[in-house]
C-alpha positions as CSV (number, residue, x, y, z in Angstrom):
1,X,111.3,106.7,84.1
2,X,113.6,109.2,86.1
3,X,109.7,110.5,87.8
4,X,109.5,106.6,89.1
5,X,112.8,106.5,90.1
6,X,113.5,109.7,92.1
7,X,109.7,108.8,93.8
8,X,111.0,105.6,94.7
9,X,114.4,107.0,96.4
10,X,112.6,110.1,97.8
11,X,110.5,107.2,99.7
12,X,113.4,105.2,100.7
13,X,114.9,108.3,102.1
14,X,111.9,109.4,104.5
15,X,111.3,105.5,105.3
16,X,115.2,106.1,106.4
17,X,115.0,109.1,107.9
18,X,118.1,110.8,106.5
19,X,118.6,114.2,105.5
20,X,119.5,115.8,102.1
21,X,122.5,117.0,103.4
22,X,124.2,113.9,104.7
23,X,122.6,112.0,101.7
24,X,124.9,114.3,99.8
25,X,127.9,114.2,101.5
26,X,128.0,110.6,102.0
27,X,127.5,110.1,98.3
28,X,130.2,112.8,97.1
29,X,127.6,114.8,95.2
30,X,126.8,118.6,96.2
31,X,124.0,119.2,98.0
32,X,122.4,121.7,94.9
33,X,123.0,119.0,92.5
34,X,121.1,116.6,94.9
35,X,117.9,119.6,95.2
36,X,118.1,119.9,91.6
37,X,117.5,116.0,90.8
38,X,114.8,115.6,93.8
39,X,113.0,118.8,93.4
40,X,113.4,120.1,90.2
41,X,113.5,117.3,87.5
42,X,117.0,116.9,86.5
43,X,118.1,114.3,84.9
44,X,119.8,112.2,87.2
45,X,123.3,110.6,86.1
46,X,124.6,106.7,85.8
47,X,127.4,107.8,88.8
48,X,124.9,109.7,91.1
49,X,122.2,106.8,90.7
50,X,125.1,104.1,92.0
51,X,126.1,106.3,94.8
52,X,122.6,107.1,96.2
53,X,121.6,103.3,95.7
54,X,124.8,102.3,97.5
55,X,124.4,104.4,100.3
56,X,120.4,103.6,100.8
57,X,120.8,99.8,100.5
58,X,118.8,99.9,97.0
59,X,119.5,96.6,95.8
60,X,119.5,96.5,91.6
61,X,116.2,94.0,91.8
62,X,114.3,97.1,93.7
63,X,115.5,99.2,91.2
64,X,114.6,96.7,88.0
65,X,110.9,96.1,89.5
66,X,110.6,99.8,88.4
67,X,110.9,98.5,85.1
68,X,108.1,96.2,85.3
69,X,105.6,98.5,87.2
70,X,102.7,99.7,84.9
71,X,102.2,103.4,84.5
């Protein structure tokens, strides 16, 4: 699940056009932390999922059809 959800903010992000680092400060979380969830499979945490979602108008239905998407 965190592969479908990091693919799904990774494309909201380029459809956006915002960078990394102003992602990361926007959403209080460092800009390694942020590499490290994007590029190199970390888990990513409750917190960090809110903040990211609140800062790239991810509404909790977008995030729930995730759910319901077949592999």
């Amino acid at each position: 699940m965190n592969e479908k959800i990091i693919h799904f903010l990774k494309t909201v992000i380029r459809e956006k056009g915002i960078k990394y680092s102003v992602l990361a400060e926007r959403c209080g979380i460092s800009y390694q932390r942020l590499m490290r969830i994007f590029h190199q499979n970390a888990a990513i945490r409750g917190s960090e999922l809110l903040a990211l979602c609140r800062q790239l108008q991810i509404e909790q239905s977008q995030l729930m059809a995730l759910l319901d998407e077949k592999d």
